[in-house]
C-alpha atoms as one frame of an Amber mdcrd trajectory, in Angstrom:
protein
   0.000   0.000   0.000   1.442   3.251  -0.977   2.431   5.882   1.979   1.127
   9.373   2.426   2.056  11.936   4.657  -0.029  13.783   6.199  -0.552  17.469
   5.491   0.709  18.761   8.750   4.037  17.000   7.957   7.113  18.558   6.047
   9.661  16.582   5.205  13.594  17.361   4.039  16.264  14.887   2.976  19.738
  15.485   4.454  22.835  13.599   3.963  22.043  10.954   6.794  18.484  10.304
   5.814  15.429  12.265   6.220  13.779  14.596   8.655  10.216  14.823   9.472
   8.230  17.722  10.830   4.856  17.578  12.229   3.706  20.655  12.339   1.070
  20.230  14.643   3.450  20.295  17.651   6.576  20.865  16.365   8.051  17.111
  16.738  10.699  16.127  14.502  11.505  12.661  13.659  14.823  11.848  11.688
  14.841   8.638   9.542  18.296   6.964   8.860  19.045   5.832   5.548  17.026
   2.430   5.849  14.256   4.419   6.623  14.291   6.580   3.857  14.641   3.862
   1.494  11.446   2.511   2.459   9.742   5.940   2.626  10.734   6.697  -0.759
   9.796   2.948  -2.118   6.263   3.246  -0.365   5.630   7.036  -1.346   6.117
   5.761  -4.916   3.178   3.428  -5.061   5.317   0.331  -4.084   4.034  -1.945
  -1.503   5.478  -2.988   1.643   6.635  -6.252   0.462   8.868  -4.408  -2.896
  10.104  -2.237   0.063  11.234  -5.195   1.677  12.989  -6.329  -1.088  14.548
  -3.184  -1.511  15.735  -3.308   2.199  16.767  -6.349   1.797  19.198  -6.018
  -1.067  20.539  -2.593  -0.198  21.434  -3.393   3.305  22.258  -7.116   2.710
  19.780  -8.169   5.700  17.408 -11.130   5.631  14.379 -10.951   3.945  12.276
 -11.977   7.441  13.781  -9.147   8.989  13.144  -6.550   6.289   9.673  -7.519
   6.518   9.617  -6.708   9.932  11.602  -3.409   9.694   8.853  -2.078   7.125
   6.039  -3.319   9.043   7.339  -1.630  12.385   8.427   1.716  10.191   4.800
   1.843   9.099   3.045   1.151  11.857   4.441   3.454  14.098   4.426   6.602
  11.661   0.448   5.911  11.316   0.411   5.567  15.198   2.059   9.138  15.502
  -0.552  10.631  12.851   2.170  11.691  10.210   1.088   9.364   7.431  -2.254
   7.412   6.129
């Protein structure tokens, strides 16, 4: 399913990953480069399983694990309110 952020949140690559504003209450959250790999992959229209794969050959981890990763990644930026 592809990932949307929500309109309260600004976001801003940098050179170690990505940085996300919710501008609601002024909380930042900073995504390493793992996590910016799958935000870009899932912002694109790709699901979470091609983000896996993704994961999984760019950072040479298991594919179980990957799964995980994007599942947790996901979940908890839905949880916070910044993406749908």
């Amino acid at each position: 399913m592809a990932l949307r952020f929500s309109a309260t949140v600004s976001t801003a690559e940098t050179d170690y990953g990505t940085v996300l504003l919710d501008e609601r209450n002024g909380a930042y959250w900073e995504l390493n480069p793992t996590g910016t790999l799958v935000v870009r992959a899932l912002m694109r229209g790709d699901d979470e399983a091609a983000a896996a794969d993704a994961l999984a050959a760019r950072f040479d981890v298991d594919r179980a694990r990957a799964e995980r990763d994007v599942a947790t990644l996901v979940a908890e930026l839905r949880a916070a309110g910044l993406a749908r």
